[in-house]
Kinemage of the C-alpha trace (Angstrom):
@kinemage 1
@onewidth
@group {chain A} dominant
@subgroup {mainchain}
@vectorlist {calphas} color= white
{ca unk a 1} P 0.000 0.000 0.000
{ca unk a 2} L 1.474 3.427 -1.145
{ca unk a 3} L 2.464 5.637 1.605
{ca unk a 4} L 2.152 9.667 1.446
{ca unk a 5} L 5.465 11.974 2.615
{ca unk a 6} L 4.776 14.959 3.074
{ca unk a 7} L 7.532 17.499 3.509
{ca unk a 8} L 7.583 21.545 4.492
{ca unk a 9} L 10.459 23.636 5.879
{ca unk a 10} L 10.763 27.325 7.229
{ca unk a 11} L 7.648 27.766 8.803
{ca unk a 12} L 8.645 30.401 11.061
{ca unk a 13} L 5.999 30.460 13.690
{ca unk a 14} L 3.251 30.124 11.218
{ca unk a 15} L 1.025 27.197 10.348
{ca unk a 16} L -1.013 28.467 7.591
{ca unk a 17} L -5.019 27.412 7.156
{ca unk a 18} L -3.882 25.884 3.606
{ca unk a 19} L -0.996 24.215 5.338
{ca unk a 20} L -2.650 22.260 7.505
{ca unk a 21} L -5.490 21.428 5.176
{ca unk a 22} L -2.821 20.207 2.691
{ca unk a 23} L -1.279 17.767 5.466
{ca unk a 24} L -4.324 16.380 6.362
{ca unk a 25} L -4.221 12.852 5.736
{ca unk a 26} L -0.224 12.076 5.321
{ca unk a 27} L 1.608 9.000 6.854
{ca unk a 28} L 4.357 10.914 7.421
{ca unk a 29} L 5.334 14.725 8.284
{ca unk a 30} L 9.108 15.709 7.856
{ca unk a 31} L 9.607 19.088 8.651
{ca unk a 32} L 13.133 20.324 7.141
{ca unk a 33} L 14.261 23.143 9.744
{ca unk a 34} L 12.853 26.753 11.118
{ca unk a 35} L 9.993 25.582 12.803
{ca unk a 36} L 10.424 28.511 15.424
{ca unk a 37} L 7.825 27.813 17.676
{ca unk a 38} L 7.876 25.001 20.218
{ca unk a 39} L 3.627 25.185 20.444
{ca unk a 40} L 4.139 24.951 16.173
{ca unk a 41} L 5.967 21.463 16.729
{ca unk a 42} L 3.035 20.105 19.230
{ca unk a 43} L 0.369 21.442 17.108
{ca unk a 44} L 1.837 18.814 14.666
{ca unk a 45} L 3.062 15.999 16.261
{ca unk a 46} L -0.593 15.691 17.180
{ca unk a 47} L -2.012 16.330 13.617
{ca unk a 48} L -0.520 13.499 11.984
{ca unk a 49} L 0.453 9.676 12.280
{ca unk a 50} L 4.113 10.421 12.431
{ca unk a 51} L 6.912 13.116 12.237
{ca unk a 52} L 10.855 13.635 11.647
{ca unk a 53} L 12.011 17.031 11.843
{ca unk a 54} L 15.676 18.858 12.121
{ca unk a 55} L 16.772 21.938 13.364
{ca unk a 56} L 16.798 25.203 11.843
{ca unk a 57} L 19.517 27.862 11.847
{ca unk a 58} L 16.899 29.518 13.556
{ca unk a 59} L 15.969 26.877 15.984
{ca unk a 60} L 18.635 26.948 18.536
{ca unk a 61} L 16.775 28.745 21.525
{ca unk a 62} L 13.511 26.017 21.165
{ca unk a 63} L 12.995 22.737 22.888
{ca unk a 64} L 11.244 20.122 20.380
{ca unk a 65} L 12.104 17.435 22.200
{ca unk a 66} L 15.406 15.045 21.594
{ca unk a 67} L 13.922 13.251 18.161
{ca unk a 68} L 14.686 17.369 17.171
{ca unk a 69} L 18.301 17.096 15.864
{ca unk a 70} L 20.514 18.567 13.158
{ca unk a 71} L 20.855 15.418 10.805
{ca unk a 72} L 17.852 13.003 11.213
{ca unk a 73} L 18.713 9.461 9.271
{ca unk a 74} L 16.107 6.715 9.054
{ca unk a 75} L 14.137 4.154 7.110
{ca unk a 76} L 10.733 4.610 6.025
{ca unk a 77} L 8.674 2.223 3.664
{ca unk a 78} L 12.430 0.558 3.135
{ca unk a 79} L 13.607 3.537 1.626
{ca unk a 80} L 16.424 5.608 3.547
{ca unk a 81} L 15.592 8.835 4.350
{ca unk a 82} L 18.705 11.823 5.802
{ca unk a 83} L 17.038 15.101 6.927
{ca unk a 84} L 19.133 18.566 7.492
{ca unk a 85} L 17.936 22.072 6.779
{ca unk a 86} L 20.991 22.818 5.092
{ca unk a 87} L 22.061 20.481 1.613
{ca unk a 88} L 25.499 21.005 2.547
{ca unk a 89} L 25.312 18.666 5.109
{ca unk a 90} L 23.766 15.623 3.874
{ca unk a 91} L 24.907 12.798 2.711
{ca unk a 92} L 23.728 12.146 -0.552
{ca unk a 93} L 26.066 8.975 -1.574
{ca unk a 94} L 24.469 7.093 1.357
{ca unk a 95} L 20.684 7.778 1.269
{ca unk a 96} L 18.020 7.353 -1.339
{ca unk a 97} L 15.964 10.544 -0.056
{ca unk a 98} L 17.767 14.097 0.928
{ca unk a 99} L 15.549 16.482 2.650
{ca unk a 100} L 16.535 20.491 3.026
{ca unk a 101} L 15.209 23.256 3.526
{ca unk a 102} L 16.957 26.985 4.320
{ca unk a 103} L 16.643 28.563 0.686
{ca unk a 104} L 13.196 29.584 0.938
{ca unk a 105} L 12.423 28.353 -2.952
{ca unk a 106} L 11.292 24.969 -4.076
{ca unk a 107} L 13.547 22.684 -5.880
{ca unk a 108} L 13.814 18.412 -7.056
{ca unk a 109} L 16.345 17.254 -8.548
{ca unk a 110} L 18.721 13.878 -8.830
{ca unk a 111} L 22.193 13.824 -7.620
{ca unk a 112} L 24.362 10.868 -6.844
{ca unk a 113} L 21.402 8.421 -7.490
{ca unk a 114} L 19.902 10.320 -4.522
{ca unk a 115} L 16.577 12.409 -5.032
{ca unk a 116} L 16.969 16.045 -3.292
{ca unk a 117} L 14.166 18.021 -2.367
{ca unk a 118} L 13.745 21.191 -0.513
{ca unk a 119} L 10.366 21.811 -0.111
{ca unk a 120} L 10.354 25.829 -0.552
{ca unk a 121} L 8.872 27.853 2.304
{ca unk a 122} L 5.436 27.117 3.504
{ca unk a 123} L 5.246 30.704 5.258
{ca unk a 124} L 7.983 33.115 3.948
{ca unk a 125} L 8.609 32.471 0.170
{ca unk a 126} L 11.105 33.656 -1.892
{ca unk a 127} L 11.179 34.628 -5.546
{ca unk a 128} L 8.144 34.818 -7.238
{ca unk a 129} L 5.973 31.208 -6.095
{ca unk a 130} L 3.999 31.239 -3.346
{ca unk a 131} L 4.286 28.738 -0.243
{ca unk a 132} L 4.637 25.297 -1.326
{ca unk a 133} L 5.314 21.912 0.297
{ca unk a 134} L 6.473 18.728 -1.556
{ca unk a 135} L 4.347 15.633 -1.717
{ca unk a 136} L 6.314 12.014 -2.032
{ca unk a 137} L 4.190 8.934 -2.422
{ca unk a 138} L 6.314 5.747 -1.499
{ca unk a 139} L 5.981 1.851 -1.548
{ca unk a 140} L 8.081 -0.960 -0.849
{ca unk a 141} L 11.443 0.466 -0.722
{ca unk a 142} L 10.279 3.079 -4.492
{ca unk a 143} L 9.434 6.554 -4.850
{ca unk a 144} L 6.362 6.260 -7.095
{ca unk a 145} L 5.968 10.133 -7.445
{ca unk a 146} L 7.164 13.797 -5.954
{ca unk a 147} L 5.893 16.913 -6.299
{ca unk a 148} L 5.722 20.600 -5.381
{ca unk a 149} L 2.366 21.433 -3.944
{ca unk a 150} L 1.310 25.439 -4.054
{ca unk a 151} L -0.339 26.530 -0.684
């Protein structure tokens, strides 16, 4: 049974009406950095099935709780997953899905065998789209489909 991902970064104290609307219904929530509000981070660990987050660069005076970390590895639906609001810091050679956030502007692309996405800014865009999230749907260790959703 396919599973839905689905991703958002740089919130910055603001869940959106159309943000939450949009998440309804995932398997799984990764948030990719600048969450910026510790009531933001229980709003949505209670809103969905399950979560993976990182810290932001502007997350370093909030408690999320220890599952809150800079680099977040792990296996989901047999496909392995690293996490890191900056792209500099993950390791694409070793994962089959890289997660960032930081630039503010949507992006997918393949490097290294490794699908990157940064989900764009679900609060504070940059450039000339809107907020946007990305949507993966996964099964059995394949990505059957990703896309950039506008809030």
């Amino acid at each position: 049974m396919a599973r839905r991902i689905d991703i958002v970064s740089d919130t910055h104290g603001y869940l959106a009406p159309e943000l939450k609307r949009e998440i309804d219904g995932c398997d799984l929530l990764i948030h990719a950095g600048d969450i910026t509000s510790e009531s933001n981070w229980a709003e949505l660990e209670v809103s969905v099935p399950a979560i993976r987050g990182v810290l932001g660069n502007n997350d370093g005076f909030y408690a999320y709780g220890p599952e809150v970390v800079r680099l977040n590895e792990f296996t989901y639906e047999g496909l392995r997953f690293a996490v890191s609001h900056f792209r500099e810091r993950l390791p694409l050679g070793d994962v089959d899905v890289a997660v960032c956030g930081h630039t503010h502007r949507a992006m997918i692309e393949r490097l290294d065998g490794c699908l990157v996405i940064n989900p764009g800014s679900a609060s504070l865009p940059r450039g000339m789209r809107g907020p946007t999230i990305a949507r993966l749907m996964v099964e059995a260790g394949r990505v059957l489909s990703v896309e950039i959703i506008d809030l």
